[in-house]
Each structure stands twice: as structure tokens, then as C-alpha cells.
C-alpha positions as CSV (number, residue, x, y, z in Angstrom):
1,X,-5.0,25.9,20.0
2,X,-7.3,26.2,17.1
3,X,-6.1,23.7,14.1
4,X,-8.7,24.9,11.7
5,X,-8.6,20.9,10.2
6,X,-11.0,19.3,9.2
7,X,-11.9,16.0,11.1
8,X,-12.8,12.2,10.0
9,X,-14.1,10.1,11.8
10,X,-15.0,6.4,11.1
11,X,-15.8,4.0,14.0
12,X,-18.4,1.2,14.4
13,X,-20.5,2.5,17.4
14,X,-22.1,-0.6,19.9
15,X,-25.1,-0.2,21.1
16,X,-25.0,0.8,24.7
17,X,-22.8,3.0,26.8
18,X,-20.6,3.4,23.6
19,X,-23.4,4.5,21.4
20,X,-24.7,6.9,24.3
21,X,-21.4,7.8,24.7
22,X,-20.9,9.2,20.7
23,X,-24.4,10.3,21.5
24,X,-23.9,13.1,23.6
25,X,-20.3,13.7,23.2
26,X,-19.3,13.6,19.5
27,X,-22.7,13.5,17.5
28,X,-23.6,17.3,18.0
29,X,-20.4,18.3,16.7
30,X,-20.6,16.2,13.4
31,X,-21.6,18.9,11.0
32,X,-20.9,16.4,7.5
33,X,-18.3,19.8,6.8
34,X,-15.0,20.1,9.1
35,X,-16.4,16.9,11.1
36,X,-17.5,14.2,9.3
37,X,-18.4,10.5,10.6
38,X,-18.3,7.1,8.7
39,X,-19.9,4.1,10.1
40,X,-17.3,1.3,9.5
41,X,-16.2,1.6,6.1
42,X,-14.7,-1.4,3.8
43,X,-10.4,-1.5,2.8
44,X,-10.4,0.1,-0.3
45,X,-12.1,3.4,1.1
46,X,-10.3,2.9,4.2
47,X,-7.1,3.1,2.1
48,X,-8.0,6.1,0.4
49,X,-8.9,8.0,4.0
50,X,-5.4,7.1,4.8
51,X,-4.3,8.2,1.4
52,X,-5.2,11.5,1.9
53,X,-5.1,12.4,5.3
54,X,-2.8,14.9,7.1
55,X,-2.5,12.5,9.8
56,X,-4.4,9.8,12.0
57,X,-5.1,10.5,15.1
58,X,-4.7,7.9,18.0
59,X,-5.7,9.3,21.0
60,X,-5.8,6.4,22.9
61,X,-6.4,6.1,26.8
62,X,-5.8,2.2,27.8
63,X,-2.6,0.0,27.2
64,X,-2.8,-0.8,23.8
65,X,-1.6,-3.7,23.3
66,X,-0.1,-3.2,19.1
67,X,-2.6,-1.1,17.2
68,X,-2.6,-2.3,14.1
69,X,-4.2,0.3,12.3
70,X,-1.4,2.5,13.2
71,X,0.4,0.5,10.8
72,X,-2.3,0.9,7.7
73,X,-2.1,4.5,8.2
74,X,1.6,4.6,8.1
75,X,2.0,2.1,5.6
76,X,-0.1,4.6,3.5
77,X,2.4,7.3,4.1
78,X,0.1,8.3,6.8
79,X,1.8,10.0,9.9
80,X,0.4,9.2,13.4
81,X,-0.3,11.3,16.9
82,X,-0.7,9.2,19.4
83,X,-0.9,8.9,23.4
84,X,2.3,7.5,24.3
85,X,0.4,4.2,25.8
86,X,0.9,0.7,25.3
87,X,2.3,-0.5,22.4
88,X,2.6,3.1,20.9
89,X,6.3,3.8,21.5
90,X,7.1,0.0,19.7
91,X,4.9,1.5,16.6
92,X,5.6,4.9,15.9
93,X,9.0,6.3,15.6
94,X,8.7,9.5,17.6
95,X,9.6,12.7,15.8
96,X,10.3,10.4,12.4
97,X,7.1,8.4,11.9
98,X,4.5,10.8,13.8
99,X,4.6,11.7,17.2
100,X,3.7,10.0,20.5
101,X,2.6,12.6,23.8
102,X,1.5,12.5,27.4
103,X,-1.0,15.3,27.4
104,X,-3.8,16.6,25.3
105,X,-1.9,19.8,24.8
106,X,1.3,18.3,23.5
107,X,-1.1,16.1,21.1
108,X,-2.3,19.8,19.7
109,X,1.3,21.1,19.1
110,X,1.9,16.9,17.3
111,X,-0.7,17.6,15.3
112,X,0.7,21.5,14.2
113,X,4.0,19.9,13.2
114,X,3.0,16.7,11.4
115,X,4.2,18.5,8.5
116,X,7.9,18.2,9.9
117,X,7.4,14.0,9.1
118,X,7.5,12.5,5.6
119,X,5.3,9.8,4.2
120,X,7.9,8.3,2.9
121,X,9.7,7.9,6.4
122,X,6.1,6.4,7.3
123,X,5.9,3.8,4.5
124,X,9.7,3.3,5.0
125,X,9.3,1.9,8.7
126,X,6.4,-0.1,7.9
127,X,8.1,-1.5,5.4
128,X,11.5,-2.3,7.2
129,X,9.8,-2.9,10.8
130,X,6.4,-4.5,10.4
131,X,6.8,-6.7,7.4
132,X,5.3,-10.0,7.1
133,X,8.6,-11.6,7.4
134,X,10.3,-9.1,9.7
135,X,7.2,-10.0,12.2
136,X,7.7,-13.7,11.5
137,X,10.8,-14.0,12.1
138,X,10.4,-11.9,15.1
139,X,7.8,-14.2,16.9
140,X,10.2,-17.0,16.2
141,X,13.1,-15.6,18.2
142,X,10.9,-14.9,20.8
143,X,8.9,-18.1,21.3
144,X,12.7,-19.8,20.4
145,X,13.8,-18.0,23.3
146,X,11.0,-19.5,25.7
147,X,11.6,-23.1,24.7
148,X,15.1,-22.8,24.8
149,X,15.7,-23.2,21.3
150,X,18.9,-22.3,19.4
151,X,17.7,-22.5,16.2
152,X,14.4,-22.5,14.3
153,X,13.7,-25.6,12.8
154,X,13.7,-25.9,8.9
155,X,10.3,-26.6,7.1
């Protein structure tokens, strides 16, 4: 499958096996036109990336343990194609929010019918799902539950 997108990258690169990793594999096909690379860039321009892309890509290959920055993207109205590991189910709502996949072709077709999701669905589930108080409250029941607690004590 040919997308015909154009690609952004933006990573910090380590010196070492990941830096002769992006070396030989992604470096020669950085042309500063459909592929572009950013070293690590700051919020505000992070935002804007968000802002205006398609979708982000998360083509992750180890358990993932939450993936924040699955979040920022959708929380800009962002929609996300990710390998359905780790934490990447609990994140994305499949077919609503982006689309989670077991295979590098089924990530191609995602990525064809991101159109199908809408940013506001994206900033929607952020909103109702990863809020600040939604997550607090959240860890409370949970570490409630460990200790045996009934009810969480008043501050």
C-alpha cells in the first residue's frame, strides 16, 4: 500500500545503538519533503504537530506500559494507529478514537481510514477518560482496594 503522506518524525536519538539504529535505517529516507525529522522539540510546537496532523502513529513493539503521548495527540483531536500492545487497548478506543492492529499490514489499511474517526471523538475521550480527576480518582479506588479501604479519606 502506497499512502502518499507525508511523514513527521520527532524523537530524541541516544547515542549508541539507537543513534546507529536511525543511522542506517531512517536517516537515508529523511528527505526534509514527505519525511521530515525534528530532534525533540518543546510543547507549544509539539501541540501544533498534533494540531495538524492526520494522525500519530504508534507503532510500538514492547508492552507499553500507558503511553502518554497517545493522550496529547488525542487530546489535540489527534487520532492514533497503534500496535495493539500494552497499555494501547486501555488508551485508544478502537474504531472511535484511532485504531489499534496486530500486523504491519492492518496498521496500512488504519492509517487509509483514519478519516472514518473524528477529532472531536478524540478530544472527547481524553476529556471524559484521562482527566486529572477521572485519573485521580481512579488510583484511589485502586490503591483503596489493596489496603482494604472502603472509603477514601477526606482531606
Amino acid at each position: 500500500i502506497d499512502l502518499n503522506e507525508n511523514l513527521i518524525l520527532s524523537s530524541k536519538i541516544d547515542k549508541g545503538p539507537q543513534q546507529d539504529f536511525f543511522a542506517a535505517e531512517i536517516e537515508p529516507y529523511v528527505d526534509n519533503k514527505q519525511i521530515i525529522f525534528y530532534p525533540p522539540v518543546d510543547q507549544k510546537t509539539k501541540q501544533k504537530l498534533f494540531s495538524q496532523a492526520k494522525c500519530f502513529l504508534f507503532p510500538i513493539d514492547w508492552e507499553e506500559p500507558f503511553g502518554l503521548v497517545m493522550l496529547e495527540a488525542m487530546a489535540s483531536g489527534t487520532p492514533v494507529v497503534a500496535f495493539k500492545r500494552g497499555s494501547v487497548p486501555e488508551v485508544i478506543h478502537d474504531g472511535k478514537t484511532g485504531f489499534y492492529v496486530e500486523n504491519y499490514q492492518a496498521f496500512l489499511t488504519a492509517v487509509k481510514n483514519i478519516d472514518r474517526i473524528s477529532p472531536d471523538d478524540c478530544r472527547a475521550h481524553v476529556e471524559r477518560n484521562f482527566s486529572v480527576k477521572k485519573m485521580t480518582d481512579n488510583y484511589l479506588a485502586v490503591y483503596e482496594k489493596i489496603l482494604g479501604i472502603s472509603q477514601s479519606p477526606q482531606f
